[in-house]
C-alpha positions as a printed Julia matrix, in Angstrom:
254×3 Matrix{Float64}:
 63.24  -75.74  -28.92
 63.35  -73.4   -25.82
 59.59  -72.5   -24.49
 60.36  -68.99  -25.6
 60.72  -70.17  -28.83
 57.65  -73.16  -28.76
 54.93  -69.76  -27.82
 56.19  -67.77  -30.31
 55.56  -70.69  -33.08
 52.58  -71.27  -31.56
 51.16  -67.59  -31.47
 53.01  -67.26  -35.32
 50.63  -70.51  -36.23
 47.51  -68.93  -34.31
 48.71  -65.67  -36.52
 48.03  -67.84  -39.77
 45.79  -70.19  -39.49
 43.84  -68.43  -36.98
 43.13  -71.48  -34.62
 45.89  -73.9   -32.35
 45.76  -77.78  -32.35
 47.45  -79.08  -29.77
 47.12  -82.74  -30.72
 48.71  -81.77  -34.24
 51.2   -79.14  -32.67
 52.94  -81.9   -31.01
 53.67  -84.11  -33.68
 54.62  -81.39  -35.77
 56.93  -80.34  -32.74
 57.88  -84.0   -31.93
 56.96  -82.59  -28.51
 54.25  -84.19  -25.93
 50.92  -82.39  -25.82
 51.14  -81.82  -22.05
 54.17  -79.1   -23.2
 52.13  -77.84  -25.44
 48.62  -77.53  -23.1
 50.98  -76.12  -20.71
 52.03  -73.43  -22.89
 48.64  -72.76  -24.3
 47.87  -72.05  -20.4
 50.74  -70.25  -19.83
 49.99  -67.66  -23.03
 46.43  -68.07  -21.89
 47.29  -66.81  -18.64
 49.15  -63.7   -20.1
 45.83  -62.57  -22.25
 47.55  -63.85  -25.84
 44.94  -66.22  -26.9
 41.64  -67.78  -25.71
 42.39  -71.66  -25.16
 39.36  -74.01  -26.24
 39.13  -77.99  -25.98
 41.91  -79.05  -27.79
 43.53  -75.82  -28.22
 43.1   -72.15  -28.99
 41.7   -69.8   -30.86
 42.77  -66.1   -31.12
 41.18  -63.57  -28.02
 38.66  -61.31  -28.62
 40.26  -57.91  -28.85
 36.89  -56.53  -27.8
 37.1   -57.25  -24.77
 38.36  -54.37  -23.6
 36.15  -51.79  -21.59
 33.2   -49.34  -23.05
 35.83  -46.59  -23.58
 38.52  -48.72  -25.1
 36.14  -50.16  -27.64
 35.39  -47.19  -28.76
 38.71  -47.43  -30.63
 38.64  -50.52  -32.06
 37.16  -50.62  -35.82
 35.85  -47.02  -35.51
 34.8   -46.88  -39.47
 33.55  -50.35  -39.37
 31.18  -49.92  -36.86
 29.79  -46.71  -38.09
 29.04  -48.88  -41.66
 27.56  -51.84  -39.65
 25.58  -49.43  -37.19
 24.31  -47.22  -40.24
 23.05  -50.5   -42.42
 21.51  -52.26  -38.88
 19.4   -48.92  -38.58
 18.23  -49.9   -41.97
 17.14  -53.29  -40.98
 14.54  -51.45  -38.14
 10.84  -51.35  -39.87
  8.17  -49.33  -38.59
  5.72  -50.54  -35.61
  8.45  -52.91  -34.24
  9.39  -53.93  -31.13
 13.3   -54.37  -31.56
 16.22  -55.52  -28.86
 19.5   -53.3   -29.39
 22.1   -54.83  -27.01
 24.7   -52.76  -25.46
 28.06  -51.82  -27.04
 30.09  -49.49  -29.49
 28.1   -50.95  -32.4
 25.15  -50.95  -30.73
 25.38  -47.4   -30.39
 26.0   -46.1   -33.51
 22.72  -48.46  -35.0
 20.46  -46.09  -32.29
 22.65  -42.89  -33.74
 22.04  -43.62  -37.53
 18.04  -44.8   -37.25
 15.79  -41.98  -38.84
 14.13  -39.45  -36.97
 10.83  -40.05  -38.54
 10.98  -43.35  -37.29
  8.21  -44.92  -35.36
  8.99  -47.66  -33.05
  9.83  -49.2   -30.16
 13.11  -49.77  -29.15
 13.64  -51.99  -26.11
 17.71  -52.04  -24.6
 19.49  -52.58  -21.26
 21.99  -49.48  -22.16
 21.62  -46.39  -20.85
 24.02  -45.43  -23.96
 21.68  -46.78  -26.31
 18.96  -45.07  -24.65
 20.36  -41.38  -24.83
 21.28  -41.68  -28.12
 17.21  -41.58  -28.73
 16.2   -39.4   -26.64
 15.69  -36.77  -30.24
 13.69  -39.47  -31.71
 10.37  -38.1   -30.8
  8.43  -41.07  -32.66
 10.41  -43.89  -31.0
  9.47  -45.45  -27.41
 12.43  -46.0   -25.9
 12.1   -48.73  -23.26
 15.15  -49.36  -20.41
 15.84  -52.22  -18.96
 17.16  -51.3   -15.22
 18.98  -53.83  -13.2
 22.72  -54.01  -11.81
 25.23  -51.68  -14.02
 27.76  -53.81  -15.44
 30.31  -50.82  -16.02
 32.59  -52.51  -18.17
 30.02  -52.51  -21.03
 27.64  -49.88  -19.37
 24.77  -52.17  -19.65
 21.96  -53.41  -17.23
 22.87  -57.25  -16.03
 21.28  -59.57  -13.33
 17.59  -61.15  -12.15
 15.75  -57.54  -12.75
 16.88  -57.62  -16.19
 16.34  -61.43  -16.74
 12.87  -60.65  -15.85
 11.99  -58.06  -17.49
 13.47  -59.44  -20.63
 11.44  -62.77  -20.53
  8.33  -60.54  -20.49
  8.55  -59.17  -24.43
  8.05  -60.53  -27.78
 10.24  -58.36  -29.86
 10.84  -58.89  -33.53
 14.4   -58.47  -33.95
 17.02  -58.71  -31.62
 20.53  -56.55  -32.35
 23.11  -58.9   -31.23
 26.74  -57.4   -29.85
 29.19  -60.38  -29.14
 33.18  -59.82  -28.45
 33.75  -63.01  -30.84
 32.02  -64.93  -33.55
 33.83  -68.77  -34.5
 31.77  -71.65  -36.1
 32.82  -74.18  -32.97
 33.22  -71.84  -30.61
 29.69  -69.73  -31.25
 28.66  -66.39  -30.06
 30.91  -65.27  -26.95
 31.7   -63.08  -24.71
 34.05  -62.07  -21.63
 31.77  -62.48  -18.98
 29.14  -64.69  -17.71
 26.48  -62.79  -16.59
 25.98  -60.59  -19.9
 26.49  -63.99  -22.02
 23.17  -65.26  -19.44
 21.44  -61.43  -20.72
 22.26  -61.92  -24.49
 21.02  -65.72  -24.27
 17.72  -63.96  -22.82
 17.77  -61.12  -25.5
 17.93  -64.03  -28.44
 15.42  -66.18  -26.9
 12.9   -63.21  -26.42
 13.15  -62.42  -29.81
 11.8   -63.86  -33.68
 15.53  -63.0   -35.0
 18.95  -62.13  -33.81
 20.89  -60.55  -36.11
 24.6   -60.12  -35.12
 26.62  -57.14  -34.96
 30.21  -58.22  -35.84
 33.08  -55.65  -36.95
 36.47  -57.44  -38.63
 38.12  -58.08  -35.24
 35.38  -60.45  -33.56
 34.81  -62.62  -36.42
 37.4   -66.08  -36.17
 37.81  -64.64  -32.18
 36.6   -65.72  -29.01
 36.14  -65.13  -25.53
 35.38  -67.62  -22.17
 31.75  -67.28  -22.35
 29.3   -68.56  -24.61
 26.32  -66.68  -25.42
 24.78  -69.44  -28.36
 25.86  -71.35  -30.77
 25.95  -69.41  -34.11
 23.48  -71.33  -34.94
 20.92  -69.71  -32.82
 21.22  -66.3   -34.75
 19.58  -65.81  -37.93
 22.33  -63.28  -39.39
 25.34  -61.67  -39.0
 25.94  -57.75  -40.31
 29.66  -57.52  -40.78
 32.08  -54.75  -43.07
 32.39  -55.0   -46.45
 36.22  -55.49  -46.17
 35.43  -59.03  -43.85
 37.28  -61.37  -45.86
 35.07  -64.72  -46.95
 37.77  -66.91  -45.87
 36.81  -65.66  -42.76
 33.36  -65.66  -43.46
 32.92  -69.01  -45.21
 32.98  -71.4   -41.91
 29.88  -69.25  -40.77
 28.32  -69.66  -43.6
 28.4   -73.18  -43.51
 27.2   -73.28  -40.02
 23.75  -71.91  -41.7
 24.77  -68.08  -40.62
 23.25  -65.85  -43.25
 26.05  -62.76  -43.93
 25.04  -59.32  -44.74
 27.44  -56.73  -45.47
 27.31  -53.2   -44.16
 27.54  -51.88  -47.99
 24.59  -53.49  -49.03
 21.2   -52.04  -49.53
């Protein structure tokens, strides 16, 4: 089989089964699993899958920059944004973490609203700035422009420093070995802070993150008490997160 041939069965097995063993690649190749690590790095290398000890699992599509996520799952993340808002109670103190998501939960919470509402994104912020009720707290530190949120030992800081009730999660993958990740370090160091600082994490998670991952891991899934995903996420999907003692919630119900 020429290597052309050997990535394209491996990304067509990644397709289906939606992870890579290398160990049982091999043998079903008849090939040694130093070819097949070397093409894992190879398709690694050219952004086509996220290789994890042993093998691979698919890449987090969300990845991509602020403006590019924007495009990903538009409908999905309105639903998941619009039920998280529901979630808020009056007289907390919640976390909303930076990203698409994250955005439209701070669009859809109601106006009559009193709270407050601690985040390290400016984008977050100005989306409440017509909430006269809620106190909108913003964590400063170093812009990371890639997801326009606040990173670094200002916002470590200021983070360890509040007891918050709830803490909206944004992650660029969810997978029951690989946990919570995302694409780079500091802001997986933030989101550890952001969990730790609050009673419960529940994760934001449109179709495209869930089965995904990136380099960096945030937390086990484990750590989070829930994760809000679309109605359409499809429970084989799902299932391995459940068993990992993830609570789901879909965006359609009450």
């Amino acid at each position: 089989m020429l290597t052309r041939q050997r990535k394209q069965h491996i990304l067509s097995v990644l397709q289906r089964d939606g992870n890579v063993v290398a160990k049982s690649l091999s043998e079903a190749l008849s090939l040694s699993e130093d070819t097949i690590r070397r093409d894992l790095r190879e398709l690694a290398a050219e952004g086509l899958l996220q290789r994890v000890h042993g093998g691979a699992l698919p890449l987090a599509r969300a990845e991509a920059d602020f403006a590019g996520r924007l495009q990903l799952a538009t409908a999905e993340k309105v639903a998941i944004g619009r039920a998280a808002a529901r979630l808020v109670r009056p007289g907390q103190v919640v976390f909303i973490d930076g990203g698409t998501t994250a955005v439209q939960l701070a669009r859809h919470l109601p106006k009559t609203l009193r709270a407050t509402i601690v985040t390290h994104s400016p984008s977050v912020a100005v989306e409440l700035v017509g909430h006269a009720d809620v106190e909108v707290m913003l964590i400063g530190g170093r812009l990371f422009k890639h997801s326009m949120v606040a990173v670094g030992a200002a916002a470590m800081d200021a983070i360890s420093r509040i007891h918050a009730d709830t803490c909206f999660l944004g992650v660029t993958g969810v997978h029951a070995e690989a946990g919570l990740t995302t694409g780079d370090s500091e802001e997986a160091a933030i989101k550890r802070a952001l969990m730790a600082a609050a009673a419960e994490t529940v994760v934001l998670a449109s179709s495209e993150k869930i089965g995904a991952a990136s380099a960096w891991m945030v937390n086990p899934v484990s750590a989070a008490t829930s994760i809000l995903v679309a109605p359409e996420a499809p429970e084989t999907a799902l299932a391995p997160l459940r068993k990992a003692g993830l609570d789901i919630l879909r965006s359609a119900d009450g």
